[in-house]
C-alpha positions as CSV (number, residue, x, y, z in Angstrom):
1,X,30.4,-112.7,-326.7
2,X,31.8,-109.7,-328.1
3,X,30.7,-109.5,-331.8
4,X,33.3,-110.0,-334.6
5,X,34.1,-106.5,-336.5
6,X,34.7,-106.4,-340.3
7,X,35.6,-103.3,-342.6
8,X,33.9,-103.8,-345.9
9,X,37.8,-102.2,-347.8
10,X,40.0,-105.0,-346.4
11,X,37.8,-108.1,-347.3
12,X,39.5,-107.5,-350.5
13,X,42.6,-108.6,-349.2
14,X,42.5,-111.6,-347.4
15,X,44.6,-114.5,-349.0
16,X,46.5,-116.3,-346.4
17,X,44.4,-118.0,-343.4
18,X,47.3,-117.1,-341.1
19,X,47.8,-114.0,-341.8
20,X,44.5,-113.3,-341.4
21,X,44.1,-114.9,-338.2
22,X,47.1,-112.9,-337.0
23,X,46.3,-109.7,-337.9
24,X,42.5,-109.7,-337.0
25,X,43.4,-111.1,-333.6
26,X,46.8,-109.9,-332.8
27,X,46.5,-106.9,-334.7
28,X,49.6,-107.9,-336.7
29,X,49.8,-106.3,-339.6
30,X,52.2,-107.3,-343.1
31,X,50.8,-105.4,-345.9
32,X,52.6,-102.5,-346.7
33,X,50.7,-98.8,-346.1
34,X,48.3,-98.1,-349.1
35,X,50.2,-95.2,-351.2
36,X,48.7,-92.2,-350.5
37,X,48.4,-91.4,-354.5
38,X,45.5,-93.7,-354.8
39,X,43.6,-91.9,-351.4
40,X,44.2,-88.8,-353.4
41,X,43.4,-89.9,-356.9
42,X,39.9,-91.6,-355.1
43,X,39.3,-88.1,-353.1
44,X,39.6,-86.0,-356.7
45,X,37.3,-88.4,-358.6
46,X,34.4,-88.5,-355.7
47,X,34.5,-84.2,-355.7
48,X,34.2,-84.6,-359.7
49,X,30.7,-86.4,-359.3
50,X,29.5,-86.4,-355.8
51,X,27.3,-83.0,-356.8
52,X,25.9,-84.6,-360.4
53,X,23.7,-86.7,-361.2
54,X,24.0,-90.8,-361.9
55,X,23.5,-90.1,-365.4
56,X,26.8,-88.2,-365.3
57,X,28.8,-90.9,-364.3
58,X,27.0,-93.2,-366.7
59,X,24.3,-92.7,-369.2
60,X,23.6,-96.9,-368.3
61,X,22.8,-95.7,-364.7
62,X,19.1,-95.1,-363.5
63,X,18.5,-91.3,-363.3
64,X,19.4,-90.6,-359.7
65,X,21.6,-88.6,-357.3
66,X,25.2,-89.1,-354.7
67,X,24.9,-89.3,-351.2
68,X,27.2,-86.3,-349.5
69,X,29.3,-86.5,-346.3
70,X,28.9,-82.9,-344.7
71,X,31.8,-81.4,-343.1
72,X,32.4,-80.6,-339.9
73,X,32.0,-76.9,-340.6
74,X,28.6,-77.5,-342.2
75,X,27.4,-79.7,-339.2
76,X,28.2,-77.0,-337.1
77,X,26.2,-74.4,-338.8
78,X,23.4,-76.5,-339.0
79,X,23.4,-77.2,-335.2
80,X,23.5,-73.7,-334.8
81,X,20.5,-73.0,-336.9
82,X,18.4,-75.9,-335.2
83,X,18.3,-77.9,-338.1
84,X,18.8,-81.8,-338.5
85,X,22.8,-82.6,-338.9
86,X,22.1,-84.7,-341.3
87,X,19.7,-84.1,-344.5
88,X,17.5,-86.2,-347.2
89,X,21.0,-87.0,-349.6
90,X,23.6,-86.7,-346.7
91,X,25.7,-89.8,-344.8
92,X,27.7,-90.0,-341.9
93,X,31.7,-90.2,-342.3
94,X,31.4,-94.2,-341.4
95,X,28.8,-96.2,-341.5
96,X,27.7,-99.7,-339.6
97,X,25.4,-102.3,-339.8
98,X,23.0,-103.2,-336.9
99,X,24.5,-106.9,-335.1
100,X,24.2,-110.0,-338.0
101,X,24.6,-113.6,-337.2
102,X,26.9,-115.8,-339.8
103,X,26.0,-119.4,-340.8
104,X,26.5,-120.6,-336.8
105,X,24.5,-117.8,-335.5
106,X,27.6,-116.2,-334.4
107,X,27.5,-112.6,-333.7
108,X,29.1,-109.4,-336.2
109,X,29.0,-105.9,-337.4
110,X,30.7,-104.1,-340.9
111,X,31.9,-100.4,-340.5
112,X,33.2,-98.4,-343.4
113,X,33.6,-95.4,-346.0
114,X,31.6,-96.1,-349.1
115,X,33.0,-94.3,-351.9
116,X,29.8,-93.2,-353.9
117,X,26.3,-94.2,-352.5
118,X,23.3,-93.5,-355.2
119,X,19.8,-92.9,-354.5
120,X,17.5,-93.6,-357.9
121,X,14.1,-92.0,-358.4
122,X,12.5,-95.1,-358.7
123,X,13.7,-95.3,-355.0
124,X,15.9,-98.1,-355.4
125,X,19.7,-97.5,-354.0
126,X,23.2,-98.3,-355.2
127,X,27.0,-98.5,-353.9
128,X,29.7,-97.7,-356.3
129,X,33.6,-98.1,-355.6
130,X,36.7,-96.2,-357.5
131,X,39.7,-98.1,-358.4
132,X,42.6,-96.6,-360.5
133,X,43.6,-100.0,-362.5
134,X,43.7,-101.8,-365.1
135,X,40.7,-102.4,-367.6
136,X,40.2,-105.6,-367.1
137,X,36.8,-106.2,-365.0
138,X,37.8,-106.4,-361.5
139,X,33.8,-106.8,-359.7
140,X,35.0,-110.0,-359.1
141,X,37.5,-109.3,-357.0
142,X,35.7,-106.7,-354.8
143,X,32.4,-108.8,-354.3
144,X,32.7,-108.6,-351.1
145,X,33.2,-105.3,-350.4
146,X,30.4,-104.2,-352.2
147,X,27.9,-106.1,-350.9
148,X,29.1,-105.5,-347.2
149,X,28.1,-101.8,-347.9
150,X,24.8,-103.3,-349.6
151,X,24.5,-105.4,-346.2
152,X,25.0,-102.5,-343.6
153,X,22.4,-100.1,-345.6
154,X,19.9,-102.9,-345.4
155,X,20.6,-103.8,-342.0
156,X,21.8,-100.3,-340.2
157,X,22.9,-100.0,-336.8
158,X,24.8,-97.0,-335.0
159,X,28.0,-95.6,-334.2
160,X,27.8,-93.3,-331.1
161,X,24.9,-90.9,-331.5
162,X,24.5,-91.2,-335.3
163,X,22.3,-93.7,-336.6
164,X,23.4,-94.8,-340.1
165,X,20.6,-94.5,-342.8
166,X,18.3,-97.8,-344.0
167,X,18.5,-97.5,-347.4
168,X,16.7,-100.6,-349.2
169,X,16.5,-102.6,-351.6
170,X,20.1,-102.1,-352.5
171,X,19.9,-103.1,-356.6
172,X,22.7,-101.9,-357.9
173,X,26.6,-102.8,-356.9
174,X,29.3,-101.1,-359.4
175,X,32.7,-100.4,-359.7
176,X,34.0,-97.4,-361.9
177,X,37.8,-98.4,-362.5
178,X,39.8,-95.4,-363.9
179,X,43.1,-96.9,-366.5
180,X,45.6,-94.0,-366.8
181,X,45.7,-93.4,-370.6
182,X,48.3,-91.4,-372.9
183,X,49.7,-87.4,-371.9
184,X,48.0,-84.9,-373.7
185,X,49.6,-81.9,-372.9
186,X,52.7,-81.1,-370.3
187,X,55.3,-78.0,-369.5
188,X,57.6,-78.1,-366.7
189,X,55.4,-77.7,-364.0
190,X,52.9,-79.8,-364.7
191,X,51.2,-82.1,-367.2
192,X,47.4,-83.7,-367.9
193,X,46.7,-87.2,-368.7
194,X,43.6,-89.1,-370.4
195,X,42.2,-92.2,-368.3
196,X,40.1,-94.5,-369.7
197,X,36.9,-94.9,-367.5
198,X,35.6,-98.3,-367.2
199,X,32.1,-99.4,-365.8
200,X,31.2,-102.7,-364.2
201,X,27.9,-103.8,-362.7
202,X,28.1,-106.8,-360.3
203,X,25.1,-108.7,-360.3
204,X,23.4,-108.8,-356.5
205,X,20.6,-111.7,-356.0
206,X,19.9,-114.3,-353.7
207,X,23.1,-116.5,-354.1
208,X,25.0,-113.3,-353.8
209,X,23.8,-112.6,-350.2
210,X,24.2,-116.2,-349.7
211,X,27.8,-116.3,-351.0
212,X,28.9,-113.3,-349.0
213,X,27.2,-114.8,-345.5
214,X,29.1,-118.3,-346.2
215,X,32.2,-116.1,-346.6
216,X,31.8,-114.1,-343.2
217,X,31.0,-117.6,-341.7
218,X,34.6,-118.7,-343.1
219,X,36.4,-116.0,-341.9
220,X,34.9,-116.1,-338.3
221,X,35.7,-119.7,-338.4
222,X,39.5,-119.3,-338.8
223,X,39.2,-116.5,-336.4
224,X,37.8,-118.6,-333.6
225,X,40.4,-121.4,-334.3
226,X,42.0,-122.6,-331.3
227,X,45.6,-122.2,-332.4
228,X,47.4,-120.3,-335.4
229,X,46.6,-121.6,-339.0
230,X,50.0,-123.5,-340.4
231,X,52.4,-121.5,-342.4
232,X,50.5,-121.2,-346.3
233,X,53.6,-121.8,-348.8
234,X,51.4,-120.2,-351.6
235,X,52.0,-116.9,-349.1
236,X,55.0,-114.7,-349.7
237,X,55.0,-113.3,-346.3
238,X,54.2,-117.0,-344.3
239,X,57.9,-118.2,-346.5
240,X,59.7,-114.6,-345.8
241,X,58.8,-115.1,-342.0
242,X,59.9,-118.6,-341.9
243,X,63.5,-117.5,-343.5
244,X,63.8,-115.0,-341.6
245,X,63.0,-117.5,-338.3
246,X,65.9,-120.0,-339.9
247,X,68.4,-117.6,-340.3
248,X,67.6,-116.0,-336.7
249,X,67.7,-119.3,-334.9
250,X,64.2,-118.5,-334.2
């Protein structure tokens, strides 16, 4: 059997058993696009630190350095000079774990874009993820994600020709969450804002691993239902679907 495929970004949003079903085997998708501010808020704040060190981004981080993406244009000249496309600090674009087995040994992979990977000189690793929201601490909410990404560096595997890096143990899992904050200066072309930055350490162990296979095992489980979940009246799409189907005649 073909194994089940998960992107570590959109195991945040997964609330409705039918939707999910629908969407991950249909490819039926409700959500709305993402707005294209955050993409370009999240690009701006990965140039900021990507070339610093962790001690930049927070004086509470082990002394360390980012993993880098090289672009096309630098792969090229590389090639071109017979040296290695890929360097000591560099990643591929995406990234995917080798084949892992859920709960019922049932086969699946994670493929996705970190955000900011960290390599510590005590030779320990870390995954951090930007949000632009409120201050509130959100790790909770992106558990998952984060230790997918922990999963697939522990447990790489390979997209095409590129092999994606073993990087172990993963000890650290973070988010950074930017909170736009008052204007301090503006003229009628432009204007610059203060944001409060935020730094939140979710704790990885044992259960957590445990937590996040469980979870996998769940989601493969409604996956490989033989019919449709019911319709979820706590889910504002599965009611606005079913309206829609009584006023249709549908």
């Amino acid at each position: 059997m073909t194994p089940h495929q998960f992107a570590p970004n959109n195991l945040n949003y997964i609330s409705c058993d039918r939707c999910f079903y629908l969407s991950h085997k249909y490819k039926i998708q409700y959500q709305s696009g993402f707005p294209t501010v955050f993409s370009t808020l999240d690009k701006y704040q990965k140039e900021r630190y990507v070339n610093l060190t962790t001690r930049d981004l927070s004086s509470k981080l082990e002394e360390g350095s980012f993993y880098q993406v090289p672009s096309a244009v630098e792969k090229k000249k590389r090639k071109k000079e017979n040296k290695p496309q890929y360097g000591e600090l560099d990643l591929p674009g995406k990234v995917r774990s080798t084949t892992l087995y859920d709960n019922k040994n049932r086969s699946y992979f994670l493929e996705g874009k970190p955000d900011l990977v960290l390599k510590f000189k005590n030779q320990t690793y870390g995954v951090i993820d930007f949000k632009t929201t409120s201050e509130a601490d959100k790790t909770s909410y992106y558990k998952n994600q984060l230790e997918a990404y922990a999963q697939i560096f522990e447990n790489p595997g390979e997209m095409k020709t590129v092999k994606s890096p073993l990087l172990t143990p993963v000890t650290y899992l973070g988010l950074v969450q930017f909170t736009p904050n008052e204007i301090t200066h503006h003229d009628e072309n432009k204007y610059q804002q203060n944001f409060i930055i935020n730094h939140y350490q979710l704790e990885r162990n044992e259960k957590t691993t445990l937590d996040f296979k469980h979870y996998i095992t769940k989601l493969i489980d409604i996956i490989e239902l033989p019919k449709q979940p019911e319709f979820n009246e706590d889910c504002t799409i599965c009611k606005d679907y079913k309206k829609t189907c009584l006023v249709s005649g549908g």
